[in-house]
C-alpha positions as CSV (number, residue, x, y, z in Angstrom):
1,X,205.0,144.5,-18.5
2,X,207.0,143.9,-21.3
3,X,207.9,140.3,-23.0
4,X,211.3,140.5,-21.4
5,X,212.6,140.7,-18.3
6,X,216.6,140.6,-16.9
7,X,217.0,139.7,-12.9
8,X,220.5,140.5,-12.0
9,X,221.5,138.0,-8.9
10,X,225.0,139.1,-8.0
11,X,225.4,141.9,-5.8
12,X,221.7,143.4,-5.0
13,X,218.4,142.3,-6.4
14,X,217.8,143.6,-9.8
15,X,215.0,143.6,-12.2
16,X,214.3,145.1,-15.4
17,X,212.0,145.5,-17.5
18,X,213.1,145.0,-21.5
19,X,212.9,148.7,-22.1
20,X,215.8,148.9,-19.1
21,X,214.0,150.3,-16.6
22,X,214.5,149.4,-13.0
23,X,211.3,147.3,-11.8
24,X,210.5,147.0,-8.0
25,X,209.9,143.8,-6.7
26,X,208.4,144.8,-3.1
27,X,208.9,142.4,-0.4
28,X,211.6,140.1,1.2
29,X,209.8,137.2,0.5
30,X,208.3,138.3,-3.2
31,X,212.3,138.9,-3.5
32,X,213.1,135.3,-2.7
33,X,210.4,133.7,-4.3
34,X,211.8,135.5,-7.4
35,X,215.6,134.7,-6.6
36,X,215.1,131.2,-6.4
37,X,213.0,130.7,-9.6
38,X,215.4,132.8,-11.3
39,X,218.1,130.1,-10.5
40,X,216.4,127.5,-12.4
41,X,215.0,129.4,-15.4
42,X,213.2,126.7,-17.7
43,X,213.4,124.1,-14.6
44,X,210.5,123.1,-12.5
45,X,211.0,124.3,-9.6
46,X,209.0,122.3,-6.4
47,X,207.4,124.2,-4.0
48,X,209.4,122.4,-0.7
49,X,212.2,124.2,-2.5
50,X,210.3,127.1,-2.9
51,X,208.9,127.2,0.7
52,X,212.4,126.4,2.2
53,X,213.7,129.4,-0.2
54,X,211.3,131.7,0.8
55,X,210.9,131.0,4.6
56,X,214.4,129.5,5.1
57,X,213.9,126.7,8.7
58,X,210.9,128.4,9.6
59,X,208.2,127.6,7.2
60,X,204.2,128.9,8.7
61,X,202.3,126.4,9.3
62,X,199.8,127.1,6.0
63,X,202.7,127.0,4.0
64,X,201.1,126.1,0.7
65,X,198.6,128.7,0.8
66,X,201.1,131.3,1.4
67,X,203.6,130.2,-1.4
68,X,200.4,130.2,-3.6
69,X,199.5,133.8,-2.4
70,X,203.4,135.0,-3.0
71,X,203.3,133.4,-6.9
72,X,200.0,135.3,-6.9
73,X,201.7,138.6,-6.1
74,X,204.9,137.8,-8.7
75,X,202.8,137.2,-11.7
76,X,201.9,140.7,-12.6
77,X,205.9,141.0,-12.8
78,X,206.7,137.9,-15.0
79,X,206.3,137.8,-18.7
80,X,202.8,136.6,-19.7
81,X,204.3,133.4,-21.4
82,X,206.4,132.6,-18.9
83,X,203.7,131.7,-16.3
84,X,201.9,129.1,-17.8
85,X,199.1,127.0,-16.1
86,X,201.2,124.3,-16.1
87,X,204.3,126.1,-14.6
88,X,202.0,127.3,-11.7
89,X,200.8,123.6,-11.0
90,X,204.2,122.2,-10.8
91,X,204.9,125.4,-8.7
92,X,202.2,125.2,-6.3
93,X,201.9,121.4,-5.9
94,X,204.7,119.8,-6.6
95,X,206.8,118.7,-3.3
């Protein structure tokens, strides 16, 4: 993917790639995972405010595993450098 990427939050989901083109971000949940982070760009972002983003009152009961699995699936959209292992610990662990 390229360096840049442009997520469009009013109106419907939108993602694109630095060339322009449209990317598809498959999933509700991929979709809020992404929304939420989008809303803090540059800001750690802890995962109770990621797991109450993504699963709203009704979080599963392995909800750090599952939040782990959804960044998993989000990273092959995200710039290289903007996923850092440092990002992805504050993600995953922070509450």
């Amino acid at each position: 993917m390229p360096a840049d990427v442009r997520i469009a939050l009013l109106g419907p989901l939108e993602v694109r790639a630095g060339d322009g083109l449209p990317v598809e971000v498959a999933g509700a949940r991929l979709r809020r995972l992404l929304l939420r982070l989008a809303l803090d760009p540059g800001r750690v972002v802890t995962s109770g405010q990621l797991v109450d983003a993504v699963w709203d009152t009704r979080p599963p009961a392995g909800a750090a595993n599952a939040l782990q699995a959804l960044v998993s699936r989000l990273r092959p959209y995200w710039p290289v450098r903007a996923i850092s292992w440092r990002t992805w610990w504050a993600w995953s662990t922070t509450s």
